[in-house]
C-alpha positions in Angstrom: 0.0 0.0 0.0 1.3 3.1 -1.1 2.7 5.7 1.9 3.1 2.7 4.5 6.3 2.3 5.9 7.7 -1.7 7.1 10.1 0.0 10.5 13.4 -1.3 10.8 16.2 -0.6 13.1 16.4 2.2 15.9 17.4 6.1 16.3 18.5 7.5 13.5 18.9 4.7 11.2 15.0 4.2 11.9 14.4 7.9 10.8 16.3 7.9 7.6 14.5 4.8 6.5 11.2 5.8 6.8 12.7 9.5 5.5 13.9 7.4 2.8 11.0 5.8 2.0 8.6 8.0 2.0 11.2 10.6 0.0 11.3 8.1 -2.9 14.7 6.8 -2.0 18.1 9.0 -1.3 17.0 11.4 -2.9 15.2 13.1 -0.2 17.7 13.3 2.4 20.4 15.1 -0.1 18.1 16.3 -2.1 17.3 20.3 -2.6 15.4 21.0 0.9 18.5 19.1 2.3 21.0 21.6 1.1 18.7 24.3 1.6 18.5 23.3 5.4 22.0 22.2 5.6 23.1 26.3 4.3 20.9 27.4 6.5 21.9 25.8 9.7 25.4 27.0 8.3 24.4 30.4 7.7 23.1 30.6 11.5 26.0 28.9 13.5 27.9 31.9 11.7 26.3 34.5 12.9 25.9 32.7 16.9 29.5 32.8 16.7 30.0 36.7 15.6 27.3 37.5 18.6 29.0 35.4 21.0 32.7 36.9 19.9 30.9 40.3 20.1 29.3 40.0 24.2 32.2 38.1 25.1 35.1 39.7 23.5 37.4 38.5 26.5 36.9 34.9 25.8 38.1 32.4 22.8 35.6 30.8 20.6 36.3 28.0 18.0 34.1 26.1 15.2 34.2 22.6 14.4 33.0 20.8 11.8 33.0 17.7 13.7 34.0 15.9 16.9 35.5 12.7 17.3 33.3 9.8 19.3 36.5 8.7 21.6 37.3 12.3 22.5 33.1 12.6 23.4 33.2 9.0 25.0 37.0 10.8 27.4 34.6 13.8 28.7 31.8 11.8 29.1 33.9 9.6 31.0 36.0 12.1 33.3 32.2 13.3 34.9 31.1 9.8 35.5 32.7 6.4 34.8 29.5 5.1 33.6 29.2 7.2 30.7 30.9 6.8 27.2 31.0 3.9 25.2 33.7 1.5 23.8 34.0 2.5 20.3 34.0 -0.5 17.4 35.3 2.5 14.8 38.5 4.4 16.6 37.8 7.1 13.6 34.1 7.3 13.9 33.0 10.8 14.9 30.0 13.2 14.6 29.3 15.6 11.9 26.2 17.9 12.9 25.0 20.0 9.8 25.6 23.5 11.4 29.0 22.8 13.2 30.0 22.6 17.0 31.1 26.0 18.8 33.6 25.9 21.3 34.6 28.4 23.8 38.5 28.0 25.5 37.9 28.2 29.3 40.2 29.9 32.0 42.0 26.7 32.5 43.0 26.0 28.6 40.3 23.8 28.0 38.1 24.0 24.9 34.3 23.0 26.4 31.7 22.8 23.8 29.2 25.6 24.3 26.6 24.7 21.2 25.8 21.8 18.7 24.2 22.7 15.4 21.8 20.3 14.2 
C-alpha cells in the first residue's frame, strides 16, 4: 500500500528509513530541501558565533565541523565512569549540519558551548 512504511532498526537509522521511503529513496535526504536546510543551519551557526565573539570579547571561541566519538566517550567519562562507550570504529565521529562552537575556558580547556543540528 502506497505511503506505508515496514520499520526497521532504531534512532536514527529508523528515521532515515522511513525518511527514505517515503522521499522516494536518497534522494530526499540530499536532495534540494537538504541543502537548503544544511546552508541554513550553516548560515546561523555563523552569525551565533560573531554574537558570541561580540558579548564576550574577553573569551576564545572556536568552530568545528565535527567531533571525534572517543574524544566525546573521554569527557563523558572524566564526569562519571559510567558514561561513554567503547568504540567499534577508533575514527568514527559526529558531523552535525551546522558545526559545534567551542569556547577556550580559563583553564585551557576548549568545552563545547553549542551543537548545530
Amino acid at each position: 500500500m502506497a505511503g506505508e512504511v515496514d520499520f526497521k532498526g532504531k534512532g536514527q537509522a529508523l528515521r532515515l528509513g522511513v525518511q527514505q521511503e517515503l522521499g522516494g529513496g536518497p534522494l530526499s535526504i540530499f536532495g534540494a530541501a537538504a541543502q537548503k536546510h544544511d546552508l541554513s543551519i550553516r548560515e546561523v551557526m555563523v552569525g551565533v558565533l560573531a554574537k558570541l565573539a561580540e558579548q564576550f570579547p574577553e573569551l576564545e571561541f572556536r568552530h568545528l565541523i565535527s567531533l571525534s566519538k572517543k574524544e566525546m566517550n573521554e569527557k563523558l567519562r572524566g564526569f562519571d565512569a559510567r558514561l561513554g562507550q567503547a568504540l567499534f570504529v577508533e575514527s568514527a565521529s559526529i558531523r552535525p549540519d551546522g558545526g559545534i562552537t567551542e569556547v577556550l575556558d580559563k583553564n585551557g580547556r576548549w568545552r563545547i558551548v553549542l551543537v548545530g543540528g
